[in-house]
N, C-alpha and C positions, 0 to 999 in steps of 0.2 A: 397666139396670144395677141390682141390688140390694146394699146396701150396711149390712153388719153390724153396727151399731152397737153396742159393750159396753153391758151391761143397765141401767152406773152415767150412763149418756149418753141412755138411752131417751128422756127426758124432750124430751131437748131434742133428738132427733134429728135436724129441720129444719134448726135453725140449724145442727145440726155438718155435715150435708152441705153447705148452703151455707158454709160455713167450709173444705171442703175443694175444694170447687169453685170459690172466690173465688180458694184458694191455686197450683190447677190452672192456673188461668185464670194468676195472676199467675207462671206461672214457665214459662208458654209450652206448659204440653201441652194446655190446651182451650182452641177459641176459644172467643168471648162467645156462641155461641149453641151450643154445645157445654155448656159451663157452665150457661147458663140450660136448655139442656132437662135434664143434672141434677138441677136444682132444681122441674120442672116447671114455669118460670117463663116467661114473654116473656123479650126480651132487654134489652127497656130497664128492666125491673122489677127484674132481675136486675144491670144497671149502677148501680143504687140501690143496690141491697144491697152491691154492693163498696166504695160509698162507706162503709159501717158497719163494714167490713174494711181501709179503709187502704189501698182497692186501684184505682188509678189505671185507667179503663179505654179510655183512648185508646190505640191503637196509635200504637207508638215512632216509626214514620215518620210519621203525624199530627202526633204531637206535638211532632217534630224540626223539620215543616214551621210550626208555631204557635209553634214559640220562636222563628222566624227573623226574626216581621212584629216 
């Protein structure tokens, strides 16, 4: 996927992909390694990073199952 970044965002283009792949990720259209290949990342490299986005990456049935204990 290439992904066009406005010229006033160049800079920082990394992190806006990872920002938008974080967002992707948090609203159910990519999985965590969908997301991270995005970012050319691993996947657990990339579950780091959501932690910098506010972005919880356990699956909702995991973690229905870890609110239960």
């Amino acid at each position: 996927m290439i992904l066009q970044v406005p010229e006033a965002l160049e800079k920082e283009h990394d992190e806006t992909v990872r920002l938008i792949a974080a967002k992707l990720y948090e609203a159910g259209k990519l999985s965590l390694a969908q997301a991270a290949e995005m970012c050319n990342m691993k996947k657990w490299d990339f579950a780091e990073i959501l932690i910098n986005f506010g972005v919880n990456y356990l699956d909702s049935s995991v973690k229905a199952d870890l609110d239960r204990d």
